[in-house]
TILUMBA-809562 format. One record per atom (N, C-alpha, C): x, y, z. Coordinates in pm, whole numbers, padded with zeros to 5 digits, always signed. Last residue first. Layout:
BEGIN
XYZ;...
***
This chain:
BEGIN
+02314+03828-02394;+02439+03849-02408;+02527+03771-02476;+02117+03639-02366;+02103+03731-02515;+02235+03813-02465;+02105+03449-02205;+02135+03428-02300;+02110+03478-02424;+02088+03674-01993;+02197+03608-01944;+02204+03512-02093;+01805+03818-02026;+01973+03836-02048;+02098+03773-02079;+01669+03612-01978;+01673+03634-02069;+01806+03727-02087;+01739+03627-01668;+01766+03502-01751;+01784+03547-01860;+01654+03827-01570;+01772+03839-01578;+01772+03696-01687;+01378+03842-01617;+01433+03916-01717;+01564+03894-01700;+01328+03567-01456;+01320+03569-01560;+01366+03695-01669;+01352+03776-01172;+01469+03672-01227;+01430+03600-01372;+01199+03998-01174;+01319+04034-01221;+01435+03913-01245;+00970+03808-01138;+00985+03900-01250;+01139+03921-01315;+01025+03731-00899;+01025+03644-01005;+01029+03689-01147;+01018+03986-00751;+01107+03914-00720;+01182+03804-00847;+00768+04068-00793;+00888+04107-00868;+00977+04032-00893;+00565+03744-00916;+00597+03894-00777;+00734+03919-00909;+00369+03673-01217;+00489+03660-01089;+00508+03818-01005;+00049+03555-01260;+00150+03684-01288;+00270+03671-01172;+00021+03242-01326;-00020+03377-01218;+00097+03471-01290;-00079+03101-01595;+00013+03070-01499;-00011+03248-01418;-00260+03109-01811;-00198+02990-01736;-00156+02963-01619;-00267+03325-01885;-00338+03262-01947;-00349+03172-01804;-00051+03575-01968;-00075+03505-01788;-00249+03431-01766;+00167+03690-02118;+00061+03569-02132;+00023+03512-02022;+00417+03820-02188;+00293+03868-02138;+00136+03762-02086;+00605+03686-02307;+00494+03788-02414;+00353+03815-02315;+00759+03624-02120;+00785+03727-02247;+00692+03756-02295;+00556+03432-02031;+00642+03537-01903;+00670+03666-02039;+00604+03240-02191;+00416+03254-02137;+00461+03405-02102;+00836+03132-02212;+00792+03202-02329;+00692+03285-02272;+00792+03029-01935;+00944+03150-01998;+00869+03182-02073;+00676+02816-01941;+00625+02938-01869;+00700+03065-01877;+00659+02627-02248;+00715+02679-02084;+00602+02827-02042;+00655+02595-02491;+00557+02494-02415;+00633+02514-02247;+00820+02703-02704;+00720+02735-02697;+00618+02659-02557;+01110+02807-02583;+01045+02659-02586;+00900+02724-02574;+01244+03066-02587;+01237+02967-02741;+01151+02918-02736;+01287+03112-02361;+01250+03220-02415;+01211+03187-02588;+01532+02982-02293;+01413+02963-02229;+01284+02997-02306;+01777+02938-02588;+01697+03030-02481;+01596+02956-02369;+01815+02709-02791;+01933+02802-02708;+01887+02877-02604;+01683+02410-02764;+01638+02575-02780;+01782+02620-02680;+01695+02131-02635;+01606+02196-02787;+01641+02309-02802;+01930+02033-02512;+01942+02099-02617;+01857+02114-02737;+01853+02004-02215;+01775+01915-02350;+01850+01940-02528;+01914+02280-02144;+01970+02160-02108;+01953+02024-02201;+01674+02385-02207;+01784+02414-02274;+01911+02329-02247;+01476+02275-02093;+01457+02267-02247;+01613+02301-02299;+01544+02374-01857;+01489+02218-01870;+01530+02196-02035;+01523+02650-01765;+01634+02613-01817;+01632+02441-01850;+01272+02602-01608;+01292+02728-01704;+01385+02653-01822;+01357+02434-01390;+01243+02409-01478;+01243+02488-01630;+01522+02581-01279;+01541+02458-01326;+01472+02396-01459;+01453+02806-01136;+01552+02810-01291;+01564+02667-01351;+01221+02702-01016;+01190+02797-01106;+01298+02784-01209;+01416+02597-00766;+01323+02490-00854;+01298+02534-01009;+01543+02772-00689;+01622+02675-00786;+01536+02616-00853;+01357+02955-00574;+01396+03026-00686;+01492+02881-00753;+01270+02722-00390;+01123+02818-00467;+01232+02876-00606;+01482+02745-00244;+01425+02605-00306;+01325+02675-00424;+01467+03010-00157;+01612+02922-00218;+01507+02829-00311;+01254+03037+00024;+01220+03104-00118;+01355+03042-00248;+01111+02679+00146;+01198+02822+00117;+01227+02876+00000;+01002+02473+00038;+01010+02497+00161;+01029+02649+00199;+00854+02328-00175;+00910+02371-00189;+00881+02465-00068;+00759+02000-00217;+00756+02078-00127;+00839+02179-00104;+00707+01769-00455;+00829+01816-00382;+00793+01953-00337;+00586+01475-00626;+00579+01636-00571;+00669+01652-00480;+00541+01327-00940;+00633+01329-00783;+00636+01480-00786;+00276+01031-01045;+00330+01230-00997;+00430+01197-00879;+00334+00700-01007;+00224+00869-00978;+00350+00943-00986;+00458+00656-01367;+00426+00554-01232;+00321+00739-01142;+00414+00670-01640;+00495+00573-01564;+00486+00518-01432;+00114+00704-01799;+00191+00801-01717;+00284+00675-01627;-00073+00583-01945;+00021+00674-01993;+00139+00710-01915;-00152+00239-01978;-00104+00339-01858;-00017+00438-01973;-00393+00121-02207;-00339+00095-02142;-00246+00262-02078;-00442+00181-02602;-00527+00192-02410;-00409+00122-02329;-00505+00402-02868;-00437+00306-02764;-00530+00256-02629;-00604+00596-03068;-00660+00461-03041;-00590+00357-02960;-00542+00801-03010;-00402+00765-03110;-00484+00622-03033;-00725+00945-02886;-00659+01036-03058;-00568+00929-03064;-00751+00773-02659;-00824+00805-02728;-00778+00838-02885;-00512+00865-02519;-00577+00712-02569;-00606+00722-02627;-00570+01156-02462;-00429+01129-02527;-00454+00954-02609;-00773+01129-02273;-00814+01183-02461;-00697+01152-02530;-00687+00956-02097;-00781+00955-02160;-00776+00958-02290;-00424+01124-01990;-00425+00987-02032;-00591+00961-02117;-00624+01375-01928;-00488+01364-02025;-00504+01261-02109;-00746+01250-01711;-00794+01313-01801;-00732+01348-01980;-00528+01217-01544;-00639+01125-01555;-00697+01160-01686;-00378+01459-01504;-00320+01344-01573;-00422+01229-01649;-00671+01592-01348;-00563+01642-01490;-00489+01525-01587;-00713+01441-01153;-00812+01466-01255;-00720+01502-01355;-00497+01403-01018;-00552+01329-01045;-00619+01309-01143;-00371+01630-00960;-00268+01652-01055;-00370+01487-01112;-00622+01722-00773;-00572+01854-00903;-00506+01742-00965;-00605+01541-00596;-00689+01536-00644;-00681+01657-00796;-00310+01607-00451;-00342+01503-00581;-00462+01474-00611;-00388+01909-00343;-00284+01861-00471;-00278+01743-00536;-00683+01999-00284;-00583+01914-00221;-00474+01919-00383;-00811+02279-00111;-00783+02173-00247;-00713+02079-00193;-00882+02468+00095;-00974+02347+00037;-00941+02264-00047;-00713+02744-00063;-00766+02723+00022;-00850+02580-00005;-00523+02607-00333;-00550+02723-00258;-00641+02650-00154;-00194+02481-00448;-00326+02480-00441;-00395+02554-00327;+00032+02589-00661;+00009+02610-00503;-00145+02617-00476;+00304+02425-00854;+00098+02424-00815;+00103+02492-00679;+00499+02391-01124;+00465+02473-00976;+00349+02434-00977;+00609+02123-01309;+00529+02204-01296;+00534+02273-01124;+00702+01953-01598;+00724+02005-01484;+00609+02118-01458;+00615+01639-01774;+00584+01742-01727;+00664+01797-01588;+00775+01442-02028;+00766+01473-01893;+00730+01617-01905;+00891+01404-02294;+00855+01229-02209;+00828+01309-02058;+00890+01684-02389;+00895+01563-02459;+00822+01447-02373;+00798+01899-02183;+00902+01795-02208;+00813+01741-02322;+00657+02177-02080;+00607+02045-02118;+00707+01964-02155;+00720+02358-01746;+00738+02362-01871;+00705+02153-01912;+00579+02648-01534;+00589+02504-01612;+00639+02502-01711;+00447+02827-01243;+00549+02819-01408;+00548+02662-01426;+00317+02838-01097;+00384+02953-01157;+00453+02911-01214;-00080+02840-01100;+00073+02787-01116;+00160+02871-01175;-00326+02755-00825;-00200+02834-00894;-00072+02774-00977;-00638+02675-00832;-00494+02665-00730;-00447+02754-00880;-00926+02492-00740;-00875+02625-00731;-00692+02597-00663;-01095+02365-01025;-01019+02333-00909;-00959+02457-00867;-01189+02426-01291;-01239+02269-01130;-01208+02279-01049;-01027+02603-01417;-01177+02651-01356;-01273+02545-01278;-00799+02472-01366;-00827+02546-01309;-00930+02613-01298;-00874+02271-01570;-00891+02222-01462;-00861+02360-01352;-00866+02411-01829;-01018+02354-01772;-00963+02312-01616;-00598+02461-01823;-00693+02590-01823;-00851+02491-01764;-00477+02179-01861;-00453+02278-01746;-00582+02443-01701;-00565+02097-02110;-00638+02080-01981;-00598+02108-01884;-00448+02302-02284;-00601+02325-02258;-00655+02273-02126;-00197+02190-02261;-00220+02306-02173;-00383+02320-02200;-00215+01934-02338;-00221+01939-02185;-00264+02092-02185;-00273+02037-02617;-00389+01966-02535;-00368+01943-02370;-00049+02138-02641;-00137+02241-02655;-00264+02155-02586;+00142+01846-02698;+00147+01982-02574;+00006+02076-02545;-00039+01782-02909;-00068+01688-02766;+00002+01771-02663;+00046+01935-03090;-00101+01924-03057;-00119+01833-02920;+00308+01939-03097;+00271+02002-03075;+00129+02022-03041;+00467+01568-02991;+00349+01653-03149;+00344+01805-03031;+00592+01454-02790;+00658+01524-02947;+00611+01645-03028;+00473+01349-02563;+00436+01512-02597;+00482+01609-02757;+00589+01080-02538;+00417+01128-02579;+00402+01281-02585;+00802+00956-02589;+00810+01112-02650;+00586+01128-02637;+00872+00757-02274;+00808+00766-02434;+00807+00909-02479;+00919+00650-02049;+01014+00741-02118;+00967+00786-02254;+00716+00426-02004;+00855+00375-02023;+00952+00503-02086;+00509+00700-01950;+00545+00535-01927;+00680+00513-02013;+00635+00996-01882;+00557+00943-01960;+00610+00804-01962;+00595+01179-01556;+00689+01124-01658;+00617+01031-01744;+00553+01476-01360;+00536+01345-01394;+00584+01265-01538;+00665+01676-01069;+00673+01587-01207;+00587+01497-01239;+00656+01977-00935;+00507+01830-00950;+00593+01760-01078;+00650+02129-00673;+00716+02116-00787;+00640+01963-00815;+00425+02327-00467;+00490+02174-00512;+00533+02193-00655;+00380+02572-00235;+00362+02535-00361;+00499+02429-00354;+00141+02555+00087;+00248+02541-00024;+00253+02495-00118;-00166+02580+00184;-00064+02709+00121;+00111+02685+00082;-00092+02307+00394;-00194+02376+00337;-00077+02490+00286;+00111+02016+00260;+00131+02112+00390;+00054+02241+00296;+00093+01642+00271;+00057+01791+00176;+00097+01883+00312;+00256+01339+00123;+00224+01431+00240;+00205+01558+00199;+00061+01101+00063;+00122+01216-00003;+00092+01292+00125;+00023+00762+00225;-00067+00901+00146;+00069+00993+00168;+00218+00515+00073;+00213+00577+00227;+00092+00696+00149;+00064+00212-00101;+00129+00378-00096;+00099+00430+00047;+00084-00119+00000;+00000+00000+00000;+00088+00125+00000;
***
């Protein structure tokens, strides 16, 4: 039996989850754009926050700071759940999308809060898709440059001024 997920009310979780055996299930651009649709429906189910994400190839990263009353794996439940579904569905499969559950991580302090953020940011570029953050159409970098707070909360300064330093840091 799984121990239950330990939650602590008003903190935000770094949330992975990874696609069964490592698979490219996000390759297509239409199956990114379909998680992010069902990120937008599930925030009008569910009440919480996210500050940033980015879609992988074989994996999701993500911030959540679920709000008053939520719980965090009933959010990342319905979402993945839901995913796996229609993702079956368009490519007539069946069986487990997602490798094994979500791994959340409790981001304690604003340290942890700002490594998690560059991590995630800088994911794609590490990957060597995209020389920038500011490239990967399927982050919260791009979302951040053009203004796009669709998705994801508008950041404090704090966060503000560390995504404009980024973008610096690879346009120098």
């Amino acid at each position: 039996m799984r121990k239950p997920r330990f939650t602590l009310p008003g903190a935000r979780y770094h949330i992975i989850a990874r696609a069964n055996r490592g698979e490219f299930i996000f390759q297509r651009r239409e199956i990114k754009d379909l998680f992010l649709a069902l990120i937008r429906k599930a925030k009008k189910r569910y009440k919480f926050a996210i500050e940033t994400f980015c879609i992988m190839d074989s994996h999701i990263h993500l911030i959540i700071r679920p709000l008053e009353g939520e719980s965090i794996s009933r959010i990342m439940q319905w979402l993945l759940s839901v995913f796996a579904l229609r993702f079956n569905r368009r490519f007539g499969l069946i069986g487990h999308v997602w490798m094994d559950r979500f791994k959340s991580f409790i981001l304690f302090t604003d340290a942890q809060r700002m490594k998690a953020h560059a991590y995630i940011a800088n994911n794609p570029v590490s990957a060597g898709l995209v020389h920038s953050p500011y490239h990967y159409s399927h982050s919260a970098a791009k979302f951040i440059l053009a203004g796009d707070f669709s998705i994801i909360e508008k950041p404090p300064l704090n966060l503000l001024e560390f995504y404009c330093n980024l973008e610096m840091t690879y346009h120098s």
